[in-house]
C-alpha positions in Angstrom: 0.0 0.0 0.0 3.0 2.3 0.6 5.9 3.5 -0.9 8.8 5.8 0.8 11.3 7.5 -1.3 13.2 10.5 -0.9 16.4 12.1 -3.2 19.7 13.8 -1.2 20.1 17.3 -1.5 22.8 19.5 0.0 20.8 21.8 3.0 20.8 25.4 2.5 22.8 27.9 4.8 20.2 29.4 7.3 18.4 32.5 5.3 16.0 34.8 5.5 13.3 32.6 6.2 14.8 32.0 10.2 15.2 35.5 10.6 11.5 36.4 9.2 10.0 33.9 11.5 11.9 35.0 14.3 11.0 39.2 13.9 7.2 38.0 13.1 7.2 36.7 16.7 6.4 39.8 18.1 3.8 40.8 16.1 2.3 37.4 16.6 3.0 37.7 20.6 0.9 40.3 20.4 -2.3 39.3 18.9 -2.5 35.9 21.1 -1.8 38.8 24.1 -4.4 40.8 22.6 -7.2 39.1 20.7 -9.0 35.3 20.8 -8.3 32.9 18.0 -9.8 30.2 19.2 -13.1 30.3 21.3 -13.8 27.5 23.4 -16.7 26.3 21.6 -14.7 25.7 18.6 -11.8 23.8 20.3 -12.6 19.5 20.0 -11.1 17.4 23.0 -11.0 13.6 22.5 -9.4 11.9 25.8 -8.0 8.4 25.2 -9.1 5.5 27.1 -6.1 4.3 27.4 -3.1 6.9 26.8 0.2 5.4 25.9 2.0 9.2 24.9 1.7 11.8 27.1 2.0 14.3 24.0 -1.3 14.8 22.5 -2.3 15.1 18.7 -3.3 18.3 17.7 -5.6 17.9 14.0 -5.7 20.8 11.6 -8.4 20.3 9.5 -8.3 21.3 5.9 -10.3 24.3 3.7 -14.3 24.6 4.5 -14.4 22.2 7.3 -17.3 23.6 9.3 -17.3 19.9 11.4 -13.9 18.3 12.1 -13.9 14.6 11.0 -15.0 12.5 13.7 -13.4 9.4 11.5 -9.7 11.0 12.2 -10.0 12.2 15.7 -11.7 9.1 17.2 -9.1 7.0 14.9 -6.2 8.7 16.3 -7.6 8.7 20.1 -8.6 4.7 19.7 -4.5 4.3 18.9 -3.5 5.7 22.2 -3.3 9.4 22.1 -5.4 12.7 23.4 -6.3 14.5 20.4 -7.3 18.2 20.1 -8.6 20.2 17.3 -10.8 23.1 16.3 -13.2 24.5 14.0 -11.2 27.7 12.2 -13.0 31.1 12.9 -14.4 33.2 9.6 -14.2 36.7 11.4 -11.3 38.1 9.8 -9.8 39.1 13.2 -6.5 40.0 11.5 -6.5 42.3 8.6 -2.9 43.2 7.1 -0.1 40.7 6.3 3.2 39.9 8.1 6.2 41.0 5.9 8.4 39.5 8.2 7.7 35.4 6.7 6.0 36.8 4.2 2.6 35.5 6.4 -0.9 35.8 4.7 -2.9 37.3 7.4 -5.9 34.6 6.0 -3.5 32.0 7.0 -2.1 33.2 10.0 -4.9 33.9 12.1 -5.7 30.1 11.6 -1.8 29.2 12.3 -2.3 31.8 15.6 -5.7 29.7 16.3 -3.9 26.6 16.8 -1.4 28.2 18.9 -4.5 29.6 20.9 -5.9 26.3 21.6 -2.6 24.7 22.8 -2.1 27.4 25.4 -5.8 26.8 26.6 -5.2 23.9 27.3 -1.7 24.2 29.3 0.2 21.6 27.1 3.8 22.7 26.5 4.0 20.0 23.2 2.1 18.6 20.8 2.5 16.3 17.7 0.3 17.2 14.8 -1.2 16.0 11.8 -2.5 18.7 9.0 -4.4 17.9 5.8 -4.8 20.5 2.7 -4.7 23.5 3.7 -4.4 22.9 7.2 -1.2 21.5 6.8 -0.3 25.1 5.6 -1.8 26.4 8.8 0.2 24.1 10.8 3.5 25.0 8.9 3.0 28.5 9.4 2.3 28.0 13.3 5.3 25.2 13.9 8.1 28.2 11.9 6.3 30.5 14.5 6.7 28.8 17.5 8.9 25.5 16.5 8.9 24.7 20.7 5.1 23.9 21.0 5.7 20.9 18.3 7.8 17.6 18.2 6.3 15.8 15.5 4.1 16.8 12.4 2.8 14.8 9.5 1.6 16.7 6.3 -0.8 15.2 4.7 -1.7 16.5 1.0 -0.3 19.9 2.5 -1.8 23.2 0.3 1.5 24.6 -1.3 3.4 21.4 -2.1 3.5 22.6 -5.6 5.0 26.0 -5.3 3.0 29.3 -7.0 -0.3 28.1 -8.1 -2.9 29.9 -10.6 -6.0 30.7 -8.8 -8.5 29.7 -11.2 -6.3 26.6 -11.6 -6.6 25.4 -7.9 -10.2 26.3 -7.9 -10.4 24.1 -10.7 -8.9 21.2 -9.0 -10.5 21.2 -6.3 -14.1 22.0 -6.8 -13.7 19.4 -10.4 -11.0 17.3 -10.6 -11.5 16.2 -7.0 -15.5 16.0 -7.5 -17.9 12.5 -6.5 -15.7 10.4 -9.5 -12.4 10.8 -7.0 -14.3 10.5 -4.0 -16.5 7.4 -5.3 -13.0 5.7 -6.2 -12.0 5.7 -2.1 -12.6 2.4 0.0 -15.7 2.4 2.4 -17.0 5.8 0.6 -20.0 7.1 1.7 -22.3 9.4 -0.4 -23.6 10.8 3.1 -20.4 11.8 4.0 -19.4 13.6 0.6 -22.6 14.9 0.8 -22.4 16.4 4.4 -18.7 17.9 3.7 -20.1 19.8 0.6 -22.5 21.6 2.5 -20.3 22.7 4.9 -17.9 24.1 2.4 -20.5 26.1 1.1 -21.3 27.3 4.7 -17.8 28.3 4.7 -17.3 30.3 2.0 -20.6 31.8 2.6 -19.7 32.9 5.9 -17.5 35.1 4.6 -16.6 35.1 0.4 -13.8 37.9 1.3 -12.1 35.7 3.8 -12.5 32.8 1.2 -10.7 34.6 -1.6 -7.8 35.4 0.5 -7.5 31.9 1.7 -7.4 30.9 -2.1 -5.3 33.2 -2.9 -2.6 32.6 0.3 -2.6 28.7 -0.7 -1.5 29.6 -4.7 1.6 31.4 -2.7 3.1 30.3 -0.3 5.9 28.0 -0.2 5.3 24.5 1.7 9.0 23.3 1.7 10.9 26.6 2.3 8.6 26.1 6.0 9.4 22.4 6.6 13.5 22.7 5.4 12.9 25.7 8.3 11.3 23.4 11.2 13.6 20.5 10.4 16.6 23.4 11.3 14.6 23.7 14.7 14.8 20.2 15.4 11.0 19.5 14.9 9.8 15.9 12.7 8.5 16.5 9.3 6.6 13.9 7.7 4.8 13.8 4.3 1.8 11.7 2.9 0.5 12.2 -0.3 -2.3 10.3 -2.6 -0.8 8.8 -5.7 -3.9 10.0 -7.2 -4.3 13.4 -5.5 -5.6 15.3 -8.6 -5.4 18.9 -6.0 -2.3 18.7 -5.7 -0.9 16.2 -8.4 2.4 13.8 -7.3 4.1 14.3 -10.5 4.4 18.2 -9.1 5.2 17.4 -5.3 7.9 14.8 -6.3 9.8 17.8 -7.9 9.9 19.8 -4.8 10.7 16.7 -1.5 14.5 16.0 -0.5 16.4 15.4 2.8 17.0 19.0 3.4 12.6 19.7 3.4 11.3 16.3 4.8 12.3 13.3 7.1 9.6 11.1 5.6 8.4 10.9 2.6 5.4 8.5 1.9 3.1 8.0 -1.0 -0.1 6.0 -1.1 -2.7 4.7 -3.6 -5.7 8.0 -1.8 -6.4 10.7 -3.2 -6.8 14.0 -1.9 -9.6 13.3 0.5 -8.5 10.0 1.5 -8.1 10.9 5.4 -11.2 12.5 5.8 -13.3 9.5 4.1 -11.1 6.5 4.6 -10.0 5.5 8.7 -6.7 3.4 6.9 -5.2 6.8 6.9 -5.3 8.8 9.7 -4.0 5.5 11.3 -1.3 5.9 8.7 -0.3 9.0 9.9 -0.9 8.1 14.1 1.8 5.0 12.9 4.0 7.6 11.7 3.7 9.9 14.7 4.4 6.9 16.8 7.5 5.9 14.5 9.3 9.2 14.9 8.2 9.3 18.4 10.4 6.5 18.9 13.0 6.9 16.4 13.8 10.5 17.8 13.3 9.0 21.5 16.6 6.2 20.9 19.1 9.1 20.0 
């Protein structure tokens, strides 16, 4: 079902990217001083039964989730871990963007949500797995404040593919990845499709401004420059993507993963929405979690 391969590459001298991270800090300081990301309504807690890491999962749930999967966070928490989550805000409680990391404020304000709901609840360190664009989110967040994370997978991560055309990604993902790529995933459920459509809509109805910045953030930013930055800070990068991902196609991602941006590197036969529809995959990713967890642990 899997395949791991990753090329060499000689890693970069430390750049701007370190010091852009490290000057946004203050601006970013501020706003968690200053304003609520993350109301505690929003935030999902899911207690193991029987806990066998002490470091919870936090989930980052991709573009126009209105619910977080259910299929992932009880998944993760049956394997032995505390998961946490939340359901992004669409109050556009930060208006301009950070120069310093080149930040979309669209994308930061979730990155400074999940940052939010770890501080709520008192934990000093999470592991974290991110899907579409939440694996963005969780990028942005980890090169913000690299201590709060040991471990993160990256699953089908928005800006694996470098600068994007708008109309392009739109494309993609309301088309390409329409009911023919969903129907193709094990144990599919029309219910489930169904159910996740709506709530997209309810997202971008909630606020259209919002949802045009979001877009527009994911055709920009750059995935890898962020993960070559967290494995500098010592924090576990881990990649999954669907062999037959049509979002974010593996013929494109494949040009862009070596050493220097990635620890792990693992394709699979899912598409883009695989995790959310399919429980083989967020226990892919809990397995990986665990693996690193370990690996890391015997050093």
């Amino acid at each position: 079902m899997f395949e791991k391969y990753i090329e060499p590459v000689a890693v970069e001298n430390k750049s701007e990217t370190e010091e852009g991270f490290e000057k946004a800090r203050d601006k970013t300081d501020f706003f968690l001083n200053n304003f609520e990301f993350a109301k505690e309504e929003e935030i999902i807690r899911i207690n193991s039964e029987k806990v066998k890491d002490q470091v919870p999962v936090f989930f980052s749930p991709g573009w126009g989730v209105r619910e977080v999967s259910k299929l992932i966070t009880s998944t993760i928490a049956k394997e032995g871990r505390n998961v946490i989550s939340t359901v992004f805000s669409r109050e556009e409680i930060i208006k301009d963007d950070i120069k310093e990391g080149d930040i979309p404020a669209a994308e930061m304000q979730k990155a400074l949500a999940i940052i939010d709901v770890i501080n709520k609840g008192g934990i000093d360190k999470v592991d974290a797995v991110g899907h579409s664009e939440g694996g963005l989110n969780l990028a942005i967040a980890a090169c913000l404040y690299p201590e709060k994370f040991r471990n993160i997978i990256f699953v089908a991560s928005a800006g694996m593919i470098g600068k994007d055309s708008y109309l392009d990604l739109i494309k993609r993902f309301a088309i390409d990845e329409g009911r023919e790529e969903m129907r193709s995933i094990e144990n599919f459920k029309e219910s489930d499709l169904n159910k996740s459509i709506k709530g997209m809509l309810k997202h971008i109805l909630m606020n259209p401004s919002l949802t045009h910045k979001e877009i527009k953030a994911m055709t920009k930013m750059d995935f890898f420059r962020m993960t070559r930055h967290l494995k500098e800070q010592g924090v576990g990068v881990g990649l999954v993507c669907g062999a037959n991902d049509k979002v974010f196609a593996m013929d494109e991602v494949i040009k862009n993963v070596n050493q220097g941006n990635v620890d792990t590197f693992i394709s699979t036969k899912g598409n883009h929405g695989s995790l959310v529809f399919d429980e083989k995959y967020p226990l892919l990713a809990e397995n990986l979690l665990d693996n690193m967890a370990k690996k890391s642990s015997s050093y």
